[in-house]
PLY file of the C-alpha trace (Angstrom):
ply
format ascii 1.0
element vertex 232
property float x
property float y
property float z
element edge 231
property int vertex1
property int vertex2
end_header
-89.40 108.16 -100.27
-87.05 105.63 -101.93
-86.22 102.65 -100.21
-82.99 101.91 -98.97
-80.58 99.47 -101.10
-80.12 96.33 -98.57
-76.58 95.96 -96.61
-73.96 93.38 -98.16
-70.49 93.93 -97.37
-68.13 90.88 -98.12
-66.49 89.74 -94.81
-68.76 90.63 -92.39
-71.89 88.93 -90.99
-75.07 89.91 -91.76
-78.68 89.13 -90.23
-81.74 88.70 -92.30
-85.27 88.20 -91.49
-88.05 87.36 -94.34
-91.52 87.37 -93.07
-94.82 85.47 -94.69
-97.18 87.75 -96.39
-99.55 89.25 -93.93
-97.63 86.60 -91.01
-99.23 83.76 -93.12
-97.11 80.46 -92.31
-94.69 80.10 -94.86
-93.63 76.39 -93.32
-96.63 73.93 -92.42
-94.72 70.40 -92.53
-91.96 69.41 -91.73
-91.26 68.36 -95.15
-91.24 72.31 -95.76
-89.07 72.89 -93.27
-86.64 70.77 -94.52
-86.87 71.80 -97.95
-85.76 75.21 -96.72
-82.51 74.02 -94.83
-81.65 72.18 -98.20
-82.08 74.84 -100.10
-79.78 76.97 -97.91
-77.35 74.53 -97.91
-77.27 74.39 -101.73
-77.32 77.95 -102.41
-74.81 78.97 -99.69
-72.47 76.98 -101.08
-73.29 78.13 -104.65
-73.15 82.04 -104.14
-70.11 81.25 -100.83
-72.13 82.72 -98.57
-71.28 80.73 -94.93
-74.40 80.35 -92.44
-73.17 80.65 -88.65
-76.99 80.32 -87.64
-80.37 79.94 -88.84
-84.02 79.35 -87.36
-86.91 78.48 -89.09
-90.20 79.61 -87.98
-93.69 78.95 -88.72
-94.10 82.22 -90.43
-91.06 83.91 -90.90
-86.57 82.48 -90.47
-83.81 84.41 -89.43
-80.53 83.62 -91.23
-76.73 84.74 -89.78
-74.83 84.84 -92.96
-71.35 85.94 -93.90
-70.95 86.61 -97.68
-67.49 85.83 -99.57
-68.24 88.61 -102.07
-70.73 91.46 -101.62
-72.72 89.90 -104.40
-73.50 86.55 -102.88
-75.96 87.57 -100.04
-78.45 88.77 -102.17
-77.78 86.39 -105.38
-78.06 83.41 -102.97
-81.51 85.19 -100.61
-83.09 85.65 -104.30
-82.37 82.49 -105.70
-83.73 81.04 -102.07
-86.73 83.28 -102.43
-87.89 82.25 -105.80
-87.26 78.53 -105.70
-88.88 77.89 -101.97
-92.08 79.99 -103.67
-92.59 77.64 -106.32
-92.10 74.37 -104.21
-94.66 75.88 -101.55
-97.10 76.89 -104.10
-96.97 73.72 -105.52
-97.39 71.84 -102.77
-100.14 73.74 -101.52
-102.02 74.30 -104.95
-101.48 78.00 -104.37
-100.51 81.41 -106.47
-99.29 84.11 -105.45
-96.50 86.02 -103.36
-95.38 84.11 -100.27
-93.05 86.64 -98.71
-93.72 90.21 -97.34
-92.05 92.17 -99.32
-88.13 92.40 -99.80
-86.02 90.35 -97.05
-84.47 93.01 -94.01
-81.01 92.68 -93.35
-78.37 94.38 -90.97
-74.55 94.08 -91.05
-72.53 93.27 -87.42
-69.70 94.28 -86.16
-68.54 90.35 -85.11
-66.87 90.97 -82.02
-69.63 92.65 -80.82
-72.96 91.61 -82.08
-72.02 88.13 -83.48
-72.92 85.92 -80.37
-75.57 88.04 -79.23
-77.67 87.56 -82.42
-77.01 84.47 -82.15
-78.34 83.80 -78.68
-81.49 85.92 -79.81
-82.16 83.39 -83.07
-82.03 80.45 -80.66
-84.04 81.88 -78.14
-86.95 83.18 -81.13
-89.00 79.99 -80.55
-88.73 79.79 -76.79
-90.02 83.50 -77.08
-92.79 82.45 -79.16
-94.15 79.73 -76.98
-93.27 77.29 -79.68
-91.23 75.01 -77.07
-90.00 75.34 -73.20
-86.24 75.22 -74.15
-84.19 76.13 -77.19
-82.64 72.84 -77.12
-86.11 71.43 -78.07
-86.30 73.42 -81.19
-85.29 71.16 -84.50
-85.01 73.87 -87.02
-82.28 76.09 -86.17
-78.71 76.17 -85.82
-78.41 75.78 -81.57
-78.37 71.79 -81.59
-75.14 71.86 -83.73
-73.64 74.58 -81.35
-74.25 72.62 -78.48
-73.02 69.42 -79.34
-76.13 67.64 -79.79
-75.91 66.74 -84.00
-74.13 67.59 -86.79
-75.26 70.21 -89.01
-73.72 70.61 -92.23
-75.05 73.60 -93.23
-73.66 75.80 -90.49
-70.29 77.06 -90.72
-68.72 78.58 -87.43
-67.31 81.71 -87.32
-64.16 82.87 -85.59
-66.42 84.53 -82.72
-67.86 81.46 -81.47
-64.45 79.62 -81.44
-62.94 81.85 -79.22
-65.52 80.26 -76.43
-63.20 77.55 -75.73
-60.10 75.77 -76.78
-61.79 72.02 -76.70
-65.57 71.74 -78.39
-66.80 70.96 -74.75
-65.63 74.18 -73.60
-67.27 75.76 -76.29
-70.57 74.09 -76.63
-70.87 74.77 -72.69
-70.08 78.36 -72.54
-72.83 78.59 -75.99
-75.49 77.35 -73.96
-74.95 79.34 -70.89
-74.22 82.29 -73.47
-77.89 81.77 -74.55
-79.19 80.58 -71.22
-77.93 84.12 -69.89
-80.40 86.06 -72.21
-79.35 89.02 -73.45
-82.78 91.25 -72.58
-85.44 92.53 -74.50
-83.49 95.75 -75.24
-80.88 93.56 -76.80
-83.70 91.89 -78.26
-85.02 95.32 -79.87
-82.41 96.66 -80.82
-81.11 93.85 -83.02
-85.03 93.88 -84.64
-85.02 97.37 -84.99
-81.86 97.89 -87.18
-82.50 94.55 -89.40
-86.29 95.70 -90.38
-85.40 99.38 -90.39
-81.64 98.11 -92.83
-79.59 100.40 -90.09
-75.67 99.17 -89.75
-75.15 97.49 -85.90
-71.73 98.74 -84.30
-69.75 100.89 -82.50
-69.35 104.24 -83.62
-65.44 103.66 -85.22
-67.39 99.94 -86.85
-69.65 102.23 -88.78
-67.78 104.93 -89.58
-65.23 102.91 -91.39
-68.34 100.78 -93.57
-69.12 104.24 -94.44
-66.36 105.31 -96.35
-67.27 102.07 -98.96
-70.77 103.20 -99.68
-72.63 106.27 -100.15
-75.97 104.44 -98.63
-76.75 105.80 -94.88
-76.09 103.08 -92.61
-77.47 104.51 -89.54
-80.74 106.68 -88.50
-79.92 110.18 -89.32
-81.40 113.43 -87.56
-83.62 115.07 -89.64
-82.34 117.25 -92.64
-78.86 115.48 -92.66
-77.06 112.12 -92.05
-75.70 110.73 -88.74
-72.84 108.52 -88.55
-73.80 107.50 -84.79
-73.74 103.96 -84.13
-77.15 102.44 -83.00
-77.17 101.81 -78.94
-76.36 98.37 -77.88
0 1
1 2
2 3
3 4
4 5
5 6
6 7
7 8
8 9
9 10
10 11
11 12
12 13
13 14
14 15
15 16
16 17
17 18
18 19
19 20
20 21
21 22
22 23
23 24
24 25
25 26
26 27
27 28
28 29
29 30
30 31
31 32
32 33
33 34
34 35
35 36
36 37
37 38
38 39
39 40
40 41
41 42
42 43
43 44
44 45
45 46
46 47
47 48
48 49
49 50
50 51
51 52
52 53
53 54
54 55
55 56
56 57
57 58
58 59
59 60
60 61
61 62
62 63
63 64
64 65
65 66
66 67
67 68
68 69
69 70
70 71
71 72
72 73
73 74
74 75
75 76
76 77
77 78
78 79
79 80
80 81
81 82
82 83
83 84
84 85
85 86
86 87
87 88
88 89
89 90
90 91
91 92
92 93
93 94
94 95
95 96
96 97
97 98
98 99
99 100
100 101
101 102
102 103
103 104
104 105
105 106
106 107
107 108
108 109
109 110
110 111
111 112
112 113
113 114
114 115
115 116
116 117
117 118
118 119
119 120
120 121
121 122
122 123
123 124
124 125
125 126
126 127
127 128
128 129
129 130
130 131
131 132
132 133
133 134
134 135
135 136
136 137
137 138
138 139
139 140
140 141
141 142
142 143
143 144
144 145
145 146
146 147
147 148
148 149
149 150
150 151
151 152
152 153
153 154
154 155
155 156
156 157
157 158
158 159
159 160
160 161
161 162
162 163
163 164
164 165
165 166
166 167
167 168
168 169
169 170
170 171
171 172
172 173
173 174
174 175
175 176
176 177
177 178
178 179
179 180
180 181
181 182
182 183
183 184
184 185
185 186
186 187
187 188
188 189
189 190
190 191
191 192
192 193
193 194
194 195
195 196
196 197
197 198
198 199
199 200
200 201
201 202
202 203
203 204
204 205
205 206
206 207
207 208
208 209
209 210
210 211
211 212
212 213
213 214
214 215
215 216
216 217
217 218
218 219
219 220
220 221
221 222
222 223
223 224
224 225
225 226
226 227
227 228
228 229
229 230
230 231
């Protein structure tokens, strides 16, 4: 069976996952790790692709990204790809592929789905038994949401703020957003439809992303295509 072509729609935010090879580590230093958030800062603003949230992980990153043109997402995740290959390789007097295969990605519908995937990013290394709290984590976006540095790689979006009028109010009601923990259905569901390249929304969201691509964006029933949304 073909594979799908990967989401990009300009506007809207997207969430991507790229895995190691087999879960190898794909950071071991922290001079890797902060090779990576450079290199996301110089691509996103080459290719205008904004980052409302990232974590990197010892063997795989999740990135929140909102494209300015459909093209960007993938033109900047490529360019990403190849260049963070060759530095690791280097470094590590290695060949070879470091990823697993092509990067997964699902669109959002913002009002919806924005905040929550945020919230499950931040809480990724918590879940892992990495650290206690996700305000221990250094490498991801949640220090810069709750007021603890400056991050100039991550750009806001309009979803996160509406938390608050003042950026006390909204760096408190972010961190009980992510205290509150969505659940591990949440959880799934947001996995499930970035690996599996499935459209996240309600059922008017998707139907109207539809009508700009012939691509399925949701799990059909066998034999023919469904324009269900996925269940939040």
């Amino acid at each position: 069976m073909a594979r799908l072509t990967r989401l990009s729609f300009s506007g809207l935010p997207h969430h991507v996952i790229q895995r190691g090879h087999n879960g190898q580590a794909i950071f071991l230093r922290p001079a890797d790790y902060q090779f990576m958030a450079d290199l996301l800062l110089e691509y996103s603003r080459k290719f205008e692709v904004a980052v409302h949230g990232y974590v990197l992980l010892p063997d795989h990153f999740h990135l929140l990204l909102t494209p300015k043109a459909a093209s960007g997402l993938p033109q900047m995740l490529q360019a990403l790809g190849r260049r963070y290959v060759r530095y690791f390789n280097d470094a590590q007097g290695r060949t070879g592929t470091l990823w697993d295969g092509r990067y997964r990605c699902t669109v959002l519908q913002p009002e919806r789905y924005l905040l929550p995937c945020m919230a499950y990013m931040d809480l990724n290394p918590v879940r892992a038994g990495l650290v206690a709290a996700t305000g221990d984590y250094a490498w991801s976006s949640h220090g810069h949401y709750t007021g603890r540095l400056v991050d100039p790689l991550v750009t806001p979006h309009a979803q996160y703020w509406g938390l608050g009028n003042t950026p006390f109010a909204r760096e408190a009601a972010y961190a009980e957003w992510v205290q509150a923990d969505m659940g591990s259905a949440q959880h799934q569901a947001l996995t499930d439809a970035t690996l599996k390249g499935w459209a996240m929304g309600d059922p008017l969201f998707v139907q109207e992303l539809q009508k700009s691509t012939p691509r399925r964006l949701t799990k059909g029933q066998p034999g023919r295509p469904s324009h269900s949304a996925l269940p939040s």
